[in-house]
Structures are given as structure tokens and as C-alpha cells.
Residue, then its C-alpha position, 0 to 999 in steps of 0.5 A: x435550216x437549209x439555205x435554197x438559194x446561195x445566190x440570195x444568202x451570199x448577196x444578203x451577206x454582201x449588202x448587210x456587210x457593205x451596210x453595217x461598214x458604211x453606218x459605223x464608219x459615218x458615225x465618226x462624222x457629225x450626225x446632226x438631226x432630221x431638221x439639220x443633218x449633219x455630213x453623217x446622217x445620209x449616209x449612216x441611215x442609208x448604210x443602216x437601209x442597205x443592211x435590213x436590205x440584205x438581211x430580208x434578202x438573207x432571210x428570204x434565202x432560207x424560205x420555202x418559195x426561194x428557187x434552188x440557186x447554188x453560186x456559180x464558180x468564180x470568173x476570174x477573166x471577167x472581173x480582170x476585163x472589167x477591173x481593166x476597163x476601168x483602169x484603161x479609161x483612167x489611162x487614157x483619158x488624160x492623153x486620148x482624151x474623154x470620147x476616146x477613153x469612155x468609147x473603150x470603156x464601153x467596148x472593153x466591159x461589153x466584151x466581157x458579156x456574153x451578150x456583146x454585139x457590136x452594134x449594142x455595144x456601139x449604141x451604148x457608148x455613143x449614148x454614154x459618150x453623150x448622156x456623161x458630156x451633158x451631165x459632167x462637161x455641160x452641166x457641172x462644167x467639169x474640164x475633161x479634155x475631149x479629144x486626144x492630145x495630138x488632135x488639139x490645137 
């Protein structure tokens, strides 16, 4: 059997990987029943989901109709901008505070894209700024500081 689509198997692999490490590592918590879950149930049955996930997607890598798709070679400078990104917001958050840090955020995973434009980019971060303010400051009442530290009072 030949593989037609690498991109397909490898991602198969990945999710059955990913699954199958998510369902052993929640059965050291207690399971429960369908009736009373227990802390373990969702997440084994969710790792056990994403396993049969990639496994259909594995198989289907293999299948007359898959389109011939070879893996690409690996960008390192776009998982470092993207790894950086996350880090830079982490830094920044505590000193420049929340708007600051996801507005960098945005612009710096964005630049990794060949797709980037400046006013996409823009449109996605103050929508982002407002979408995660409503949810984790309004809704959860998380305390972020929201400008940077010189600016408050």
C-alpha cells in the first residue's frame, strides 16, 4: 500500500497520537458514569474521539481518491515568530497590560502569514482585543490589567 497523501497520514498520526495520550493519561482520574461523570470521563472519551479521528483520516491517506500531497519542508522561522508571539504576549501583558499585549500578539502571529495585511491584521486584533475583554474581563470577571502600567492612576 502506497500513502497518497503524506499530509493526511502524518496528520492522522498526530491526532491518533495526541488522542490515545489524552484517554491513558485521563484514566488516572476517576472515570465516573454516563449518569455521574467523574473528572476523567470527558476527557478520555474526547481523546478516544480524536483517536478514531485521525485513524479515519490515516486511512483515508491511503485511498484511491486522496489527492497526491507530499509534506512540505519544515519552517523553522514561522513556529519561532508564532512560539514568539505567544511568549511576547506573556511578557508583556503584566507591564504593558491586556490591549497592548494581544494587539502585538495578533501583529507578530499575522506576520508570520503570507497572507499578512496590515488592515486584515488590524481588523482581527481590535476584534480579538473586544471578543476576549467581553468573555474573560466582563464575563469571568478576570482581573487583567488593561493598560500598561505607566498609564494608570
Amino acid at each position: 500500500m502506497k500513502i497518497r497523501n503524506q499530509r493526511d497520514f502524518g496528520a492522522g498520526i498526530m491526532y491518533m497520537v495526541v488522542g490515545l495520550f489524552f484517554a491513558i493519561v485521563a484514566r488516572q482520574y476517576q472515570y465516573g458514569t454516563a449518569a455521574k461523570m467523574g473528572p476523567g470521563y470527558f476527557p478520555f472519551w474526547l481523546g478516544i474521539l480524536m483517536a478514531l479521528i485521525g485513524l479515519l483520516v490515516l486511512v483515508k491517506s491511503f485511498g484511491a481518491k486522496a489527492a497526491i500531497e507530499s509534506i512540505p519542508k519544515f519552517n523553522w522561522r514561522i513556529i519561532a515568530q508564532i512560539t514568539g508571539a505567544v511568549v511576547l504576549y506573556g511578557l508583556l501583558l503584566p507591564r504593558m497590560g491586556f490591549l497592548v499585549a494581544v494587539v502585538v500578539l495578533v501583529f507578530v502571529a499575522a506576520s508570520a502569514s503570507k497572507e499578512f495585511t496590515w488592515k486584515g491584521t488590524a481588523i482581527n486584533a481590535a476584534f480579538l482585543v473586544t471578543f476576549t475583554y467581553s468573555v474573560f474581563v466582563l464575563g469571568l470577571k478576570l482581573q487583567f490589567p488593561l493598560l500598561p502600567v505607566f498609564l494608570q492612576q
